[in-house]
Biopython code that builds the backbone (N, CA, C, O; Angstrom):
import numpy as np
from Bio.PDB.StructureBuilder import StructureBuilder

atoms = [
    (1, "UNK", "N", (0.807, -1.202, 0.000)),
    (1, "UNK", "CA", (0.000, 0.000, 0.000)),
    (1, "UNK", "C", (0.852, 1.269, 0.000)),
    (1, "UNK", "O", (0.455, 2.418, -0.195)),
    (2, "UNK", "N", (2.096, 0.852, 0.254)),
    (2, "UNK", "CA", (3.157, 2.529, 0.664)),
    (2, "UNK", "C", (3.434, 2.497, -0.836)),
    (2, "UNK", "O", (3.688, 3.603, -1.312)),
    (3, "UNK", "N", (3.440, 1.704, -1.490)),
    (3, "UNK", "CA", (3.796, 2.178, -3.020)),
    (3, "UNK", "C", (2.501, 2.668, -3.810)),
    (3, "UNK", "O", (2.566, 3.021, -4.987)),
    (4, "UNK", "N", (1.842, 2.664, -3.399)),
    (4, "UNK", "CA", (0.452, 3.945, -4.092)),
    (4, "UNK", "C", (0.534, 4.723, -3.549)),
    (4, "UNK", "O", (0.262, 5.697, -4.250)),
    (5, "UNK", "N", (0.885, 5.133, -2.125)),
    (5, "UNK", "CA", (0.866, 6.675, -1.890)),
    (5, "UNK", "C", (2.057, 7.455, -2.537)),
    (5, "UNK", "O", (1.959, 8.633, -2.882)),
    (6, "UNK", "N", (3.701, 6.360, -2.734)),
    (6, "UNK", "CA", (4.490, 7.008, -3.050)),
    (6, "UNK", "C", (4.636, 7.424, -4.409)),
    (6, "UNK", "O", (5.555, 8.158, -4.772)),
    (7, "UNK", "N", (3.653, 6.924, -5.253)),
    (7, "UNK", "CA", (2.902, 6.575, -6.841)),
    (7, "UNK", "C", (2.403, 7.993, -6.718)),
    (7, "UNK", "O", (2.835, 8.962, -7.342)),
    (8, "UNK", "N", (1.190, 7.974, -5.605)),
    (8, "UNK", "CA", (0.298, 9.566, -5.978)),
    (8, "UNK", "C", (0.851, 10.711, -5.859)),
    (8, "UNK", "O", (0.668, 11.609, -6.682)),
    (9, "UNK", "N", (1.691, 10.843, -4.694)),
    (9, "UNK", "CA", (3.087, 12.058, -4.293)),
    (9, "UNK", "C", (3.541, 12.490, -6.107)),
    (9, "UNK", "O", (3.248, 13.362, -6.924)),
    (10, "UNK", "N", (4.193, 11.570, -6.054)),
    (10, "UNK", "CA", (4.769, 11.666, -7.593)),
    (10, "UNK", "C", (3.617, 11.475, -8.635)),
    (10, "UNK", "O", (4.159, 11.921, -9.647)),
    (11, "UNK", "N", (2.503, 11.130, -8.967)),
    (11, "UNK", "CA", (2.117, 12.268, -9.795)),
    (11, "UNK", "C", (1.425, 13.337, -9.267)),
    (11, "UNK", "O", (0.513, 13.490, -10.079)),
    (12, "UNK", "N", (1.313, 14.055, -8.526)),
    (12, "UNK", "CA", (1.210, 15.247, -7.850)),
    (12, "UNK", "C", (2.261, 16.277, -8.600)),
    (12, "UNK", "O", (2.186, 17.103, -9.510)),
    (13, "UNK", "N", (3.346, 15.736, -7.657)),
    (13, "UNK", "CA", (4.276, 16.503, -8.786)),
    (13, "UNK", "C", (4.153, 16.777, -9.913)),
    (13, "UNK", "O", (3.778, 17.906, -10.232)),
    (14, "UNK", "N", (4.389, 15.970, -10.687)),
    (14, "UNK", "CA", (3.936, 16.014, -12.202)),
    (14, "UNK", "C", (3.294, 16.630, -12.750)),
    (14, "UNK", "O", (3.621, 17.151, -13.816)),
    (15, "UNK", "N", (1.807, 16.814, -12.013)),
    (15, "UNK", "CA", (0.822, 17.568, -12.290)),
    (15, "UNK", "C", (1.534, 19.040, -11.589)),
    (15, "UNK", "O", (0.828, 20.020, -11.831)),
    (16, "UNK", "N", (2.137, 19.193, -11.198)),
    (16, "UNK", "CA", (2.238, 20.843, -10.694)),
    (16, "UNK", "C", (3.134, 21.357, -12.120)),
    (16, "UNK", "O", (2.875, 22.466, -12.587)),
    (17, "UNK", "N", (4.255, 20.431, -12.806)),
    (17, "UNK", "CA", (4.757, 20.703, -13.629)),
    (17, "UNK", "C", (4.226, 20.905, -14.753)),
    (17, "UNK", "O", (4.570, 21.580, -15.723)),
    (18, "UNK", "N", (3.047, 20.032, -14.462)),
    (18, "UNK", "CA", (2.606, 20.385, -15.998)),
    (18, "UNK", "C", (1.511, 21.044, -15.811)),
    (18, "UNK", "O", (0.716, 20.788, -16.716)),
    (19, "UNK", "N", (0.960, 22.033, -14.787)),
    (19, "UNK", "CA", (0.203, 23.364, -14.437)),
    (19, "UNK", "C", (0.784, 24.654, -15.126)),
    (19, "UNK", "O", (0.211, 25.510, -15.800)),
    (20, "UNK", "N", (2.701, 24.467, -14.576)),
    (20, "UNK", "CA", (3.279, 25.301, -15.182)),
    (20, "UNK", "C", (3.527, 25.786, -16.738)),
    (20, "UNK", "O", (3.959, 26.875, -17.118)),
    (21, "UNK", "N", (3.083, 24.539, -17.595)),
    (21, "UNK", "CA", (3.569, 24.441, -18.740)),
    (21, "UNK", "C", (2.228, 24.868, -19.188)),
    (21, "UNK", "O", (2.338, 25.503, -20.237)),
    (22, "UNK", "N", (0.782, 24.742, -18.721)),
    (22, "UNK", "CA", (-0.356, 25.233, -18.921)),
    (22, "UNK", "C", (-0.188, 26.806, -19.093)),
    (22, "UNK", "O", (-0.116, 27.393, -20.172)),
    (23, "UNK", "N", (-0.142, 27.350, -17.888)),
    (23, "UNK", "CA", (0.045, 28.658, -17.479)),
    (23, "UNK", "C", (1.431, 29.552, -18.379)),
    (23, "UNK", "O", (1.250, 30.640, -18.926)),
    (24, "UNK", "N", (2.568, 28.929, -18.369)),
    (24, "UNK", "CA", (3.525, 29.676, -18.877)),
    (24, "UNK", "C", (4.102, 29.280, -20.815)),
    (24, "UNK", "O", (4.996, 29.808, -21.476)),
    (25, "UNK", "N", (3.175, 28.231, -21.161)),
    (25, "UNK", "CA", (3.357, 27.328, -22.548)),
    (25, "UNK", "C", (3.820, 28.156, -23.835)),
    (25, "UNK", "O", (2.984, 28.773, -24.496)),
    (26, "UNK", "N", (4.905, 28.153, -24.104)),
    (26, "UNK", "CA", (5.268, 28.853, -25.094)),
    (26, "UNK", "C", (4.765, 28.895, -26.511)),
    (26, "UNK", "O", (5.470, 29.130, -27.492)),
    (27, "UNK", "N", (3.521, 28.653, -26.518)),
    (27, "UNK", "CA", (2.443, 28.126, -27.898)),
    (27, "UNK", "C", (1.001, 27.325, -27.480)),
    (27, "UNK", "O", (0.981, 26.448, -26.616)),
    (28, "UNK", "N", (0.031, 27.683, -28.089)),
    (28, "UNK", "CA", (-1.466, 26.822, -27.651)),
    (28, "UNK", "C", (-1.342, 25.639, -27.651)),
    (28, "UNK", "O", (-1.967, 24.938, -26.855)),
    (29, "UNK", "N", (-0.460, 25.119, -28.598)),
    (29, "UNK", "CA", (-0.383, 23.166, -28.785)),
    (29, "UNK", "C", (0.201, 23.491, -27.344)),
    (29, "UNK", "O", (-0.564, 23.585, -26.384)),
    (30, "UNK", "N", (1.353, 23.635, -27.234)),
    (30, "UNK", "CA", (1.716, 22.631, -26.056)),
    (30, "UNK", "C", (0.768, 23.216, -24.843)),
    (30, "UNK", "O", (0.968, 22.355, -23.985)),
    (31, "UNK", "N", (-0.036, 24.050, -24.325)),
    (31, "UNK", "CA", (-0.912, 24.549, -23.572)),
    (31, "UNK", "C", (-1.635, 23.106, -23.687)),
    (31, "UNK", "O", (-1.862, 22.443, -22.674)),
    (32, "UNK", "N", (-1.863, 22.813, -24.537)),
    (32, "UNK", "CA", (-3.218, 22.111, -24.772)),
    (32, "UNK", "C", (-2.849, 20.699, -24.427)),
    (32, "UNK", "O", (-3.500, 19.837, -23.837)),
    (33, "UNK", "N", (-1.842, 20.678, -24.857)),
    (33, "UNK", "CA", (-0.838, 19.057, -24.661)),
    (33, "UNK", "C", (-1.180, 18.772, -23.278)),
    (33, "UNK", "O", (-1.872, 17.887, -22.774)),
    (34, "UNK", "N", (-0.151, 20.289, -22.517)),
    (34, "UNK", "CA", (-0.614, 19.789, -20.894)),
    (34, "UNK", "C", (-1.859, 19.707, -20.033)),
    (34, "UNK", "O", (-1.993, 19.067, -18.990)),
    (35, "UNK", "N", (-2.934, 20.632, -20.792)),
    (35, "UNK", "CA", (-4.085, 20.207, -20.016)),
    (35, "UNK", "C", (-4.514, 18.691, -20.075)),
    (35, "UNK", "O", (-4.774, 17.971, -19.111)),
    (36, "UNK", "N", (-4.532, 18.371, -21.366)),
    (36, "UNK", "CA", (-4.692, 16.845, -21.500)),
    (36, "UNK", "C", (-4.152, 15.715, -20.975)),
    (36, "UNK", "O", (-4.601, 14.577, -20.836)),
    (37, "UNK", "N", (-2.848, 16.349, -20.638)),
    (37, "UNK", "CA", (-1.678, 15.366, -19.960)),
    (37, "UNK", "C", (-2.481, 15.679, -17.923)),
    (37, "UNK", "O", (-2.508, 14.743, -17.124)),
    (38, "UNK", "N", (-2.747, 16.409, -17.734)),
    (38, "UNK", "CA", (-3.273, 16.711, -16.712)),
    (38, "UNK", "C", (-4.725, 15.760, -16.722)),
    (38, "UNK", "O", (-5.042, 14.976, -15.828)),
    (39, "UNK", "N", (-5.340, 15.983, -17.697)),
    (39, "UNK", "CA", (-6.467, 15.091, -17.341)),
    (39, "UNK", "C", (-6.390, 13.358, -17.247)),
    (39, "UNK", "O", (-7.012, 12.494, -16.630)),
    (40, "UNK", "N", (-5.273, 13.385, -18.212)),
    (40, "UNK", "CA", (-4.636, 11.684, -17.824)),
    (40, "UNK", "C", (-4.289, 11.556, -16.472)),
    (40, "UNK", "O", (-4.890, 10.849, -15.663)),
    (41, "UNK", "N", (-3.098, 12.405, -16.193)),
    (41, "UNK", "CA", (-2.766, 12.334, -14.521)),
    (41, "UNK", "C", (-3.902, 12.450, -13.282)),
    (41, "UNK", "O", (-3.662, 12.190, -12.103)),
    (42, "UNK", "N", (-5.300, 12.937, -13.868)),
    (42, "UNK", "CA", (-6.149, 13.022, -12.639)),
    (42, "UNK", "C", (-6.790, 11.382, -12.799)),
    (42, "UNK", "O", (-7.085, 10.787, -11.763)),
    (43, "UNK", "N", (-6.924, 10.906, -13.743)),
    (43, "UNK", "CA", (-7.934, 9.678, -14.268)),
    (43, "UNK", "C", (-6.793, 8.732, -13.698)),
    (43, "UNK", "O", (-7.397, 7.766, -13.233)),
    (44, "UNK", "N", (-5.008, 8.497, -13.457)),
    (44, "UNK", "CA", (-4.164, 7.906, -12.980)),
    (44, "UNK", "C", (-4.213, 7.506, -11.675)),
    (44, "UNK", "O", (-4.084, 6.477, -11.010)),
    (45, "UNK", "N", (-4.516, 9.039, -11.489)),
    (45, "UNK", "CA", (-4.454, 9.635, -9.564)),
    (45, "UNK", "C", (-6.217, 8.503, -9.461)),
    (45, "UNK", "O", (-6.208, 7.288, -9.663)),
    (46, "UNK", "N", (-6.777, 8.852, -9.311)),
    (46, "UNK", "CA", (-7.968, 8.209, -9.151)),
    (46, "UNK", "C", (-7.908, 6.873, -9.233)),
    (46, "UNK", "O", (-8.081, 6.302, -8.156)),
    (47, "UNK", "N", (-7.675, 6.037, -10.382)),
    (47, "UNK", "CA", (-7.049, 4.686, -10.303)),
    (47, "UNK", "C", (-6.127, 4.336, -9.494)),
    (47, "UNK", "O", (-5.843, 3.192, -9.848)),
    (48, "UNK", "N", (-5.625, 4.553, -8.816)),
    (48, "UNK", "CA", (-4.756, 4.532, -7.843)),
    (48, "UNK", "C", (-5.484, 4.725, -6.789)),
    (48, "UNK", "O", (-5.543, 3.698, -6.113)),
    (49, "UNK", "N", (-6.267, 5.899, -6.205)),
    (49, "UNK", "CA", (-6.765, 6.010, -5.413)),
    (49, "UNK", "C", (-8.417, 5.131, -4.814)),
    (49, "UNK", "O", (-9.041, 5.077, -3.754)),
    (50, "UNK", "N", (-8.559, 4.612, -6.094)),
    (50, "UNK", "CA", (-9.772, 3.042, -6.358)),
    (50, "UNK", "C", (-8.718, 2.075, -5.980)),
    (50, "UNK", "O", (-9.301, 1.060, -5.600)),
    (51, "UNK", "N", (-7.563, 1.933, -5.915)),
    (51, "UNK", "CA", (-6.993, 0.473, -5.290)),
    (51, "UNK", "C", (-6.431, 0.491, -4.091)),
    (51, "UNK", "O", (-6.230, -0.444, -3.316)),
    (52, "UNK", "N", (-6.179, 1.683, -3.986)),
    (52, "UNK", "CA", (-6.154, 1.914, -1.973)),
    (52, "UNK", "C", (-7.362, 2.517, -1.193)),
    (52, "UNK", "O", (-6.970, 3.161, -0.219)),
    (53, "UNK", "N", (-8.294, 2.503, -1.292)),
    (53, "UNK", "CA", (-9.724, 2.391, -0.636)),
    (53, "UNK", "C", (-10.618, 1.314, -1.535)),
    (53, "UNK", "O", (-11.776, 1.727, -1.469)),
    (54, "UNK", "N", (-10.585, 0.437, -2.126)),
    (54, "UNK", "CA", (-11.053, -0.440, -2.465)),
    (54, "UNK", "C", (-12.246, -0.588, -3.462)),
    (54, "UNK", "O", (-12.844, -1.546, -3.951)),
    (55, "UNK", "N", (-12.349, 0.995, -3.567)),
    (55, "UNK", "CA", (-14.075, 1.259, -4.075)),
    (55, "UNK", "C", (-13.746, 0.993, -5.216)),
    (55, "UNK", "O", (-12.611, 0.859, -5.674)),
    (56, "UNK", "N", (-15.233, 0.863, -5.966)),
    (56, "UNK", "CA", (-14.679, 1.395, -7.808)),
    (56, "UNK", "C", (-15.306, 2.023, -7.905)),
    (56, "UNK", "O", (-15.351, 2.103, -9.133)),
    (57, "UNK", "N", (-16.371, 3.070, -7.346)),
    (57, "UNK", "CA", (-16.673, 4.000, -7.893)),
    (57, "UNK", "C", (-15.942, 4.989, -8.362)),
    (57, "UNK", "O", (-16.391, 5.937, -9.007)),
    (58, "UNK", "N", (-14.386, 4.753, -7.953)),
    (58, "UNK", "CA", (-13.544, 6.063, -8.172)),
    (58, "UNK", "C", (-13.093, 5.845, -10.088)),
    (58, "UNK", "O", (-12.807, 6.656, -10.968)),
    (59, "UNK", "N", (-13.195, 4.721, -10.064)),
    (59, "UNK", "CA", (-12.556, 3.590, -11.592)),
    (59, "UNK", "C", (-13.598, 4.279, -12.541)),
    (59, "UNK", "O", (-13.079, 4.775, -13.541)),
    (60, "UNK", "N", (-15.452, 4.463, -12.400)),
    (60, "UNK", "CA", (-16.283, 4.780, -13.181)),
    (60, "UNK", "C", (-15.886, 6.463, -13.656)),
    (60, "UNK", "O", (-15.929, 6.798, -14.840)),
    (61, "UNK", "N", (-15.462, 7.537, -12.421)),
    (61, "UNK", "CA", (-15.275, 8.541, -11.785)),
    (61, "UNK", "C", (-14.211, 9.081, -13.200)),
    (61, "UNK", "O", (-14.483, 9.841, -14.129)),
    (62, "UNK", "N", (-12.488, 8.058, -12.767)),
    (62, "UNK", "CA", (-11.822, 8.080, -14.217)),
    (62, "UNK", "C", (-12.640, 7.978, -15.149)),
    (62, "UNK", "O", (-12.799, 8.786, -16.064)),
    (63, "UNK", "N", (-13.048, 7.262, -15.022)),
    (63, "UNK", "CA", (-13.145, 6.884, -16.695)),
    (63, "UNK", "C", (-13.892, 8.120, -17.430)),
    (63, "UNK", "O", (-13.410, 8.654, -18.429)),
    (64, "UNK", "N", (-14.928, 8.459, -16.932)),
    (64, "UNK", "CA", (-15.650, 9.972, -16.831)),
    (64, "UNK", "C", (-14.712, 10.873, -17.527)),
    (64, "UNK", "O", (-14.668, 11.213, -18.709)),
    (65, "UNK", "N", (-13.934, 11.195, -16.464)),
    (65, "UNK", "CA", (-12.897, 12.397, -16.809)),
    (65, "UNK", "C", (-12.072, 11.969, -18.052)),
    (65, "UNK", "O", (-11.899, 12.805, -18.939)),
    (66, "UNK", "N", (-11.545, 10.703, -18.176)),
    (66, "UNK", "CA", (-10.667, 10.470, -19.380)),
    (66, "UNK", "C", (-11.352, 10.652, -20.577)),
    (66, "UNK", "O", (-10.772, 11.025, -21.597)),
    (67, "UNK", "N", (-12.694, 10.386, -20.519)),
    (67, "UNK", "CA", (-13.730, 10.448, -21.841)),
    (67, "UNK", "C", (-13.757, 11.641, -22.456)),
    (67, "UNK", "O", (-13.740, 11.970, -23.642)),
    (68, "UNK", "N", (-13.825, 12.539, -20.914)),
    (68, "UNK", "CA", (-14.032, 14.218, -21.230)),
    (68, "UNK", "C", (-13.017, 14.752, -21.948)),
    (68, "UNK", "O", (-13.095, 15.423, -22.977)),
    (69, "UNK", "N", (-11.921, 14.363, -21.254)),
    (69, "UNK", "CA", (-10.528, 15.008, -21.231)),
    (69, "UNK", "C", (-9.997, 14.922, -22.893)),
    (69, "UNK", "O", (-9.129, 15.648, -23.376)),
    (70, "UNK", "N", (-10.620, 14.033, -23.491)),
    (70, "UNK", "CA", (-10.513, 13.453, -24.405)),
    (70, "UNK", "C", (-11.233, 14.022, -25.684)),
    (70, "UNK", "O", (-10.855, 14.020, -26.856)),
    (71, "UNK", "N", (-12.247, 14.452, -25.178)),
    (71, "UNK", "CA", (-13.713, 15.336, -26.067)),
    (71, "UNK", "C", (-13.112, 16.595, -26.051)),
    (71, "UNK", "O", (-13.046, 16.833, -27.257)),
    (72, "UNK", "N", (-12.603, 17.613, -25.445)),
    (72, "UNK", "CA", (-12.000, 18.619, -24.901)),
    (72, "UNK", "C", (-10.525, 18.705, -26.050)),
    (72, "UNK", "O", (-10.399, 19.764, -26.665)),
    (73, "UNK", "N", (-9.808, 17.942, -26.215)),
    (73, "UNK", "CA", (-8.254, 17.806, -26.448)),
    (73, "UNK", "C", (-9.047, 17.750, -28.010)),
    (73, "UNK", "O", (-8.765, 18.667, -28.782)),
    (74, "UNK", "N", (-9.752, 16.989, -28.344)),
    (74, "UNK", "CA", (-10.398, 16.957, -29.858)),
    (74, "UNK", "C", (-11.271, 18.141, -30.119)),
    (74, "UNK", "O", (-10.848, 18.621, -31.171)),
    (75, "UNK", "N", (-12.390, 18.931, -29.640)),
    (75, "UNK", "CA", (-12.554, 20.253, -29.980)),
    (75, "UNK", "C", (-11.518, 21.387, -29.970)),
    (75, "UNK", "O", (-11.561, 22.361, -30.721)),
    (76, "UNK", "N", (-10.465, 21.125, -28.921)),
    (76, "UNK", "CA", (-9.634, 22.422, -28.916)),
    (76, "UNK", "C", (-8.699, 22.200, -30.289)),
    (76, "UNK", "O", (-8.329, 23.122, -31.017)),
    (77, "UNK", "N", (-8.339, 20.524, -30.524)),
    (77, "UNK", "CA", (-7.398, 21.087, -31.793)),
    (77, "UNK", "C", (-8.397, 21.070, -32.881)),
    (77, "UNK", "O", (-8.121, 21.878, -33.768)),
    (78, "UNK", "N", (-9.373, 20.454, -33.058)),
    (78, "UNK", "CA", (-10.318, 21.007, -34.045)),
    (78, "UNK", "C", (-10.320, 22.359, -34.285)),
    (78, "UNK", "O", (-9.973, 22.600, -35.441)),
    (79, "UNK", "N", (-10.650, 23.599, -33.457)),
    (79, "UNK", "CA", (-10.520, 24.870, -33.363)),
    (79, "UNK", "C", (-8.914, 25.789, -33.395)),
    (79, "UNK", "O", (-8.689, 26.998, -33.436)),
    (80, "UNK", "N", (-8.160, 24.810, -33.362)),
    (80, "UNK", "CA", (-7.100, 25.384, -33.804)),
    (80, "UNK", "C", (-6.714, 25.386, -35.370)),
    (80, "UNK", "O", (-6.103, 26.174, -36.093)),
    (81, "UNK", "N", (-7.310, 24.223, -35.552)),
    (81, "UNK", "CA", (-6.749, 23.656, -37.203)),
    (81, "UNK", "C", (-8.132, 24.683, -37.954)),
    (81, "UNK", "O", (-8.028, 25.085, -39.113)),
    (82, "UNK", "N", (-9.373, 24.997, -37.089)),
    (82, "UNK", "CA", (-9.692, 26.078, -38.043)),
    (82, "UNK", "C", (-11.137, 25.489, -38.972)),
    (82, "UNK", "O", (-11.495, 25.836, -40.097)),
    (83, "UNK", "N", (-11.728, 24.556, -38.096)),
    (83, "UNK", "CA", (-12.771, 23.462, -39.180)),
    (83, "UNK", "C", (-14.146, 23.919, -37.611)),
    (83, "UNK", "O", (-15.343, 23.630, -37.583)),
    (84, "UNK", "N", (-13.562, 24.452, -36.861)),
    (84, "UNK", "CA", (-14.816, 24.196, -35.654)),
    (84, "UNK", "C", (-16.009, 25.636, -35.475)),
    (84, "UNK", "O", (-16.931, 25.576, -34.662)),
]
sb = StructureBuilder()
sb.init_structure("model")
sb.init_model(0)
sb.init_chain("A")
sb.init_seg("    ")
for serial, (resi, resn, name, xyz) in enumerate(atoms, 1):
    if name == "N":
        sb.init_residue(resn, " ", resi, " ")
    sb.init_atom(name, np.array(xyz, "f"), 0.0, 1.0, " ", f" {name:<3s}", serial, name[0])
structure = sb.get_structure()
């Protein structure tokens, strides 16, 4: 069980790094890269956090967000490329 918390710590991190790359992104692609990469890391964090409390409602919860995260990453580059 100490190796899922030391799993979530570290992507925590991750996710702060790639907040920064949101906020400071030297171009919209990669802005966009990291929100998406962020929504993977929350749907990660959650799977992880469904195998150390046992539930799965947290597993349905991901999956939710990855779907979104996913719908989101495909309208924004749709609207970049200029068709939306």
């Amino acid at each position: 069980m100490i190796e899922l918390i030391y799993a979530g710590v570290f992507y925590i991190l991750l996710s702060i790094v790639l907040i920064y790359r949101v906020a400071k992104g030297p171009n919209v692609v990669d802005r966009a890269v990291a929100s998406d990469s962020i929504d993977i890391m929350t749907s990660v964090a959650l799977i992880l956090f469904s195998l150390y409390s046992g539930r799965g409602i947290y597993l349905d919860i991901a999956l939710i967000i990855a779907l979104l995260g996913f719908i989101g990453t495909v309208l924004i580059s749709r609207y970049l490329e200029g068709r939306l």
